[in-house]
N, C-alpha and C positions, 0 to 999 in steps of 0.2 A: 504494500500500500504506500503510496506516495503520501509524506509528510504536508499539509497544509499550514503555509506562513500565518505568524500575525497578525502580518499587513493585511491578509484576506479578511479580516473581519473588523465592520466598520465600529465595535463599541472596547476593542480590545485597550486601547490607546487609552482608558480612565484609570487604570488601576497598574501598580505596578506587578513585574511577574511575581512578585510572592503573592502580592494580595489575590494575583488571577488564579493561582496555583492552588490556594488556601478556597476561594470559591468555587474554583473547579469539582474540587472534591466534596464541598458541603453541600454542591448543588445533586449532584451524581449520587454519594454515599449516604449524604446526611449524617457525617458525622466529621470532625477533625481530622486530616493527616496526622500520622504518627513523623517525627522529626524526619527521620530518613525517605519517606514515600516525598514529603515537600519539598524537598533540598531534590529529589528525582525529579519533580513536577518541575518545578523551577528552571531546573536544569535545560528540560526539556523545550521547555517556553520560550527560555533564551534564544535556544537552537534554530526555530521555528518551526519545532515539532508538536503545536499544542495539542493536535489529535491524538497523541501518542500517552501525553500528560493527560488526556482524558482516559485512554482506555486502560493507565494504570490507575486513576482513581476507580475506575469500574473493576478492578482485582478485590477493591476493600468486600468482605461480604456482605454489609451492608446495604450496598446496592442491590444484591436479591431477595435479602430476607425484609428489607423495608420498602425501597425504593419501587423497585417492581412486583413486591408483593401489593404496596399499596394503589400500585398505577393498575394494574390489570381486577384488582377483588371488586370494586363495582360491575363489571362488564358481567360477573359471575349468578349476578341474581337480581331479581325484579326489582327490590328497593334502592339497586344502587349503592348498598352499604358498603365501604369503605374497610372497614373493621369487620367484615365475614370471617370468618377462620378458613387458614388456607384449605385447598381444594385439589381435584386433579387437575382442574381447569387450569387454576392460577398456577399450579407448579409447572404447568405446560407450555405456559406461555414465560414463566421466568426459563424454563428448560431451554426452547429454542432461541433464547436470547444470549443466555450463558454459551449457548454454542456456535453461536456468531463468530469466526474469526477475521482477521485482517488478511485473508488470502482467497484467491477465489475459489476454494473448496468450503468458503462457508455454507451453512444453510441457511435455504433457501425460507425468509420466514413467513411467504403463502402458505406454504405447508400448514399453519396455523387453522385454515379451514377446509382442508383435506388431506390431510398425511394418516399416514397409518403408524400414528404418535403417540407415546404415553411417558409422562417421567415421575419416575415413583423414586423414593428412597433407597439407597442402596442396602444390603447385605448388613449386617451384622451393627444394624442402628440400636435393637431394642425394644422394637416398632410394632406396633400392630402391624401385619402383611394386607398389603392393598385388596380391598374386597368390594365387589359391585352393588355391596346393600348398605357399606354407611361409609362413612368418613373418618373412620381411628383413625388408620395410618396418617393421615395428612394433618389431620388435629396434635397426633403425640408429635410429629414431626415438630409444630409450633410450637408447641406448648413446651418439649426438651429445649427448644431452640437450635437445631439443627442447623449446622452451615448449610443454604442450600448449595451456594455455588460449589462446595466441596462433594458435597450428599447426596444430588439428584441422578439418577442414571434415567438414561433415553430406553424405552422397550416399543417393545408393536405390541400398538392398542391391543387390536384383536386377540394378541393371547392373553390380555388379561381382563376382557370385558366380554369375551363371546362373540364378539360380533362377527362376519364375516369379512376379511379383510376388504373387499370390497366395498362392503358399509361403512368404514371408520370413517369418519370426518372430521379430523384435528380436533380443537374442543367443542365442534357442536353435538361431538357423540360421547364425551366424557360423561360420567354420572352427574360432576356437578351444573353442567349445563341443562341436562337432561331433566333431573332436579326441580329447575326451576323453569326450564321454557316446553318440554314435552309432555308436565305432569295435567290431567283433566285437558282440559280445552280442546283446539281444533288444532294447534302445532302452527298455530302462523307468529302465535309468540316468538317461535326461534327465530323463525325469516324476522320480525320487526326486529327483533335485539342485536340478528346481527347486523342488520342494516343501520343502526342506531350507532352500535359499538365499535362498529369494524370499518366502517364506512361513511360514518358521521351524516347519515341521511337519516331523518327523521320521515317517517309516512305519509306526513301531512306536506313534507315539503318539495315530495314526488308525486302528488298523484296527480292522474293523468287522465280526464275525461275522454281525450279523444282514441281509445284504447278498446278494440273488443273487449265486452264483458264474455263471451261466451265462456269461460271456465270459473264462472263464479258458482261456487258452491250453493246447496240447497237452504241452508242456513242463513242467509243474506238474503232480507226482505224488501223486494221491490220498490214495494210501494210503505215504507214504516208510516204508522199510525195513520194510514188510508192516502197518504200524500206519499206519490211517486216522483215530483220534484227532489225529498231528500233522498231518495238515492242516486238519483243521475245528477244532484251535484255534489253531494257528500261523500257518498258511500262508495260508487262506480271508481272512483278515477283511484282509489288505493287496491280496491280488491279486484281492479280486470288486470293489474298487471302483478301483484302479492299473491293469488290465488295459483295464479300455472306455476308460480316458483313455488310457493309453497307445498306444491304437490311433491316434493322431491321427499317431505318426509312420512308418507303417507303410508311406510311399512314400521314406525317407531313409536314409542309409549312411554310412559314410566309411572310405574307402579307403586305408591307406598303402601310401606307396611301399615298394619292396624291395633292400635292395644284394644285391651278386652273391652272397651265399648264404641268401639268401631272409629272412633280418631285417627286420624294419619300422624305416622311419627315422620322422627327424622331419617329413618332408615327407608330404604326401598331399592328399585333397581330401574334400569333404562333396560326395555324389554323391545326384542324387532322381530317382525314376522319373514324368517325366513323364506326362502323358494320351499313353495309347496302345503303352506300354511293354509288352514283359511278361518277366516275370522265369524264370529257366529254372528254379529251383526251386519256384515257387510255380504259374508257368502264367499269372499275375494281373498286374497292378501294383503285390502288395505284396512286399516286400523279402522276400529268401529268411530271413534272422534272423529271421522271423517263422514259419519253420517248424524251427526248431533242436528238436532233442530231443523231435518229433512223437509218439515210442513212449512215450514217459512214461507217455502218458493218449490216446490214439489218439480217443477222444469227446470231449476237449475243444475247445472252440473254435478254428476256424479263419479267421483273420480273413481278408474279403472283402476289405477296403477300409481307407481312412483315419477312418470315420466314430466319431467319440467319441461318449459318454453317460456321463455325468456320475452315479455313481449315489451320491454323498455330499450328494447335496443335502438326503439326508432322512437320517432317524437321527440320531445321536451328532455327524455331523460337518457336519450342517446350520448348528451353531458355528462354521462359518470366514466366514461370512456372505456367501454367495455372492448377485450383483448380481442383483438383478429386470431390468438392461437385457440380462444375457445371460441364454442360453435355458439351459442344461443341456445341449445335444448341438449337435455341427458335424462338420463335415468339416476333416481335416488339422491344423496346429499354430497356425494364425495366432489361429483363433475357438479354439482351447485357451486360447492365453495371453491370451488375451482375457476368457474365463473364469476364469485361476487372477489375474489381475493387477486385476480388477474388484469382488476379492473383502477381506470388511473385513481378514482376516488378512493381505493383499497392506501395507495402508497399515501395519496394526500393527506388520510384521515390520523394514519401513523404517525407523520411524522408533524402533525399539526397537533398531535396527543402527545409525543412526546417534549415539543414543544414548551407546550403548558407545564407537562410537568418539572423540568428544568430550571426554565426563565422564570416559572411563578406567575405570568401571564400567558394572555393569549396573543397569536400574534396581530400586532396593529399597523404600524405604518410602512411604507413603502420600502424602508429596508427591511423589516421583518417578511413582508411577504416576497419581496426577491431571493433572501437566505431560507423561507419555508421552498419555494420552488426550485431553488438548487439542491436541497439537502433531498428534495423528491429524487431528482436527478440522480444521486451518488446513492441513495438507495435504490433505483431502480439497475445502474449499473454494478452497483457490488455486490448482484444477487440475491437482494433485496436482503441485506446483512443489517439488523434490526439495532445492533450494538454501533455500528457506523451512526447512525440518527441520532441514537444519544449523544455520540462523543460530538460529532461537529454541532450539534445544537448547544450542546454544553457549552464549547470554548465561545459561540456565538455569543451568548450570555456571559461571558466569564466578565467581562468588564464592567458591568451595566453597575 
């Protein structure tokens, strides 16, 4: 990796290199340099190696037991709590961070919503052993205070969650995603959250009336409270182009357990209907949630299968800059996330997240949004190396 000068960032010149070296690391680690890591930073700064003076502040382990524990745990659950106890989800995404190198064999961090990914604890922690009905393992992990960047190892989801490799989808098939976006409902909670999380598109600020509705599901009423105005202009323009995507999880569930007066606990499991399944409400292999509130609209769409089509490629939201290497339509969740994670809003939304959490702001004026667009840039070229975004956003802010 080539070293990035000083002179390249226009807020560097307010503070001197120790002081930049000293906020490098508090911004990154949130905590102090130890003597000798600062007199390295420094060193390095002089050099005009500041990228380098960042990615040794990202050795501190702080950065993955705080930093990116605390950046990714809202993405993890519906309240957005910050303070969740870690999860597989959150070790997954601090996992393919921590494995980000400075060479072009890093990974690749799309992978995040389709790899056949899992990072659990390694051997001989002490640990509860990772299990698809609750969350010890990842709770003791916290709660000991476990190095993660020492302690996480990488495995395939699949052999530790069932599923078939072909079904795994980075964290959308994790338990704790699963948890919380596939439990009750119709599963379009996971398509909004990752479109919220991962892509910084909120619903409301895609939808798209001029969109066939024909794959609007039966449960989506026409005409709500006798007036068909509110759905051709409320309802239609999220669910004709949310519904064909969200059709990609139409073989997945998740189950919680029940104590003896029939309450759901915190245990349960993320449950898929294999080939060959068939479901007793549906008849099919797709999940009975998929025929909740049939009478709504009884000529709506009944979904057959897993198979998505993408119908935002065109129109208004052809602006999220969806990849020419993926097609617009698959089957299941893996070639979804393959699709929303290939896409230019996937890179923007990262590194405009990691941004924020850095500088402590969002970004504002016309040098922050030319250094968001470049740092898109060096993420898309360095293999979309998740650890590069921190470091040069970091040194961007070191001055301020």
């Amino acid at each position: 990796m080539s070293s990035l000068t000083l002179m390249s960032y226009s807020s560097v010149g307010l503070a001197d290199s120790r002081d930049q070296a000293k906020r490098l690391h508090d911004r990154l680690a949130g905590v102090p340099p130890t003597a000798s890591v600062l007199q390295d930073m420094e060193t390095l700064i002089d050099n005009g190696s500041a990228v380098d003076a960042a990615y040794t502040a990202m050795d501190n382990a702080n950065f993955y037991n705080v930093t990116l524990k605390n950046w990714a745990t809202a993405w993890t659950n519906e309240e957005q709590d910050i303070f969740a106890p870690l999860n597989d989800f959150t070790a997954t995404v601090i996992g393919l961070i921590r494995d980000s190198t400075q060479n072009s064999n890093s990974i690749d961090y799309r992978e995040l919503l389709y790899g056949n990914v899992l990072y659990v604890g390694t051997e001989g922690l002490g640990v509860p052993a990772y299990s698809i009905n609750n969350n010890d393992h990842y709770a003791a992990l916290e709660s000991q205070g476990i190095d993660l960047q020492a302690n996480l190892q990488a495995v395939l989801q699949s052999d530790y969650n069932g599923l078939p490799a072909d079904a795994t989808a980075g964290i959308m098939t994790t338990r704790a995603a699963a948890k919380s976006y596939f439990i009750a409902g119709t599963n379009r909670s996971m398509f909004s959250h990752v479109m919220l999380n991962h892509l910084c598109k909120e619903l409301e600020q895609i939808k798209d009336n001029t969109r066939a509705s024909d794959r609007i599901r039966q449960d989506v009423a026409r005409s709500p409270g006798g007036d068909s105005r509110i759905f051709n202009n409320h309802c239609m323009g999220c669910h004709s182009g949310m519904d064909p995507l969200a059709q990609a999880f139409a073989y997945y569930n998740y189950i919680p357990e029940q104590d003896g007066e029939g309450e759901d606990t915190e245990n349960g499991a993320l449950v898929y209907n294999v080939a060959g399944t068939v479901d007793a409400d549906t008849g099919t292999r797709v999940q009975g949630k998929y025929r909740i509130n049939s009478n709504n609209f009884p000529t709506g769409y009944v979904t057959p299968d897993d198979h998505w089509d993408n119908y935002w490629r065109e129109g208004p939201n052809k602006l999220i800059g969806w990849a020419s290497e993926t097609l617009g339509s698959g089957n299941g969740a893996k070639s979804l996330g393959m699709e929303l994670s290939h896409s230019d809003a996937f890179a923007q939304c990262q590194v405009e997240k990691a941004f924020k959490t850095v500088c402590f702001r969002e970004p504002g004026n016309s040098d922050d949004r030319n250094k968001v667009d470049e740092i898109i840039g060096s993420f898309q070229s360095s293999n979309y190396n998740m650890k590069q975004v921190f470091a040069e956003t970091a040194v961007y802010c070191m001055g301020d």
